[in-house]
N, C-alpha and C positions, 0 to 999 in steps of 0.2 A: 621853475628852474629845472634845468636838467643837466641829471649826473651822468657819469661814464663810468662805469665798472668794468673789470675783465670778469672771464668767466669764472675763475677764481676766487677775486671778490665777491662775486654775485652767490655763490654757492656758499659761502664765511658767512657774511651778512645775510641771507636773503632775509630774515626775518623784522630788519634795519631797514632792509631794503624796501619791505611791502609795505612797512609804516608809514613812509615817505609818499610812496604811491598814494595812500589813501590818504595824505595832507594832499594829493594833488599837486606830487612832481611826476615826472616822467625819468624814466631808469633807461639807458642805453649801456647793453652787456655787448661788450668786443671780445673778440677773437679773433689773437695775433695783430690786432690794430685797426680789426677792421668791422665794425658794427654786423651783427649775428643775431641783434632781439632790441626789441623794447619795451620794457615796462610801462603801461598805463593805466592811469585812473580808467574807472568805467563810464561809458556813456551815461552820461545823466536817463532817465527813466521819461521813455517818449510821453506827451501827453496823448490820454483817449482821445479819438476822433468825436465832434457832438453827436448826438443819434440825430437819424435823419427819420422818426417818426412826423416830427413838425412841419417837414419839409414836403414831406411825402401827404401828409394829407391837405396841403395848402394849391397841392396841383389840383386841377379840374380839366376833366377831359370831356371835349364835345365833339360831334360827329361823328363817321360811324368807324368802326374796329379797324384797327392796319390790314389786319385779314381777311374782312371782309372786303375792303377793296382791293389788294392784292388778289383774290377770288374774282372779281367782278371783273377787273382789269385784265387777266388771262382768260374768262369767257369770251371776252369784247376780242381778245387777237393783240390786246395792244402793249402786250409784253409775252 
């Protein structure tokens, strides 16, 4: 749900106000009639990313080095 306060209100209440918030309304403070702020809950708490140990050691790499053939391939002239 969300309120509309003037700036007036907002500053009387704020302490009303922030409780609200933290049930998870949303606070709109006007000034003069015309919306100047809004109160919100906070984002919920990202989740960690998984580590990518598991990931990383399930690659297998065969052939020879990028650099080694970017080396071989500018000897050659062919880049």
């Amino acid at each position: 749900m969300q309120v509309s306060v003037t700036v007036t209100e907002a500053m009387d209440k704020l302490e009303t106000l922030l409780s609200r918030v933290a049930r998870g309304e949303e606070i709109t403070i006007l000034h003069h009639g015309k919306e100047v702020a809004r109160i919100v809950p906070p984002r919920a708490e990202a989740k960690p990313l998984p580590g990518l140990e598991h990931f990383r050691a399930s690659i297998r790499v065969s052939g020879e080095a990028v650099s080694s053939t970017v080396a071989r391939m500018r000897s050659e002239g062919r880049y």
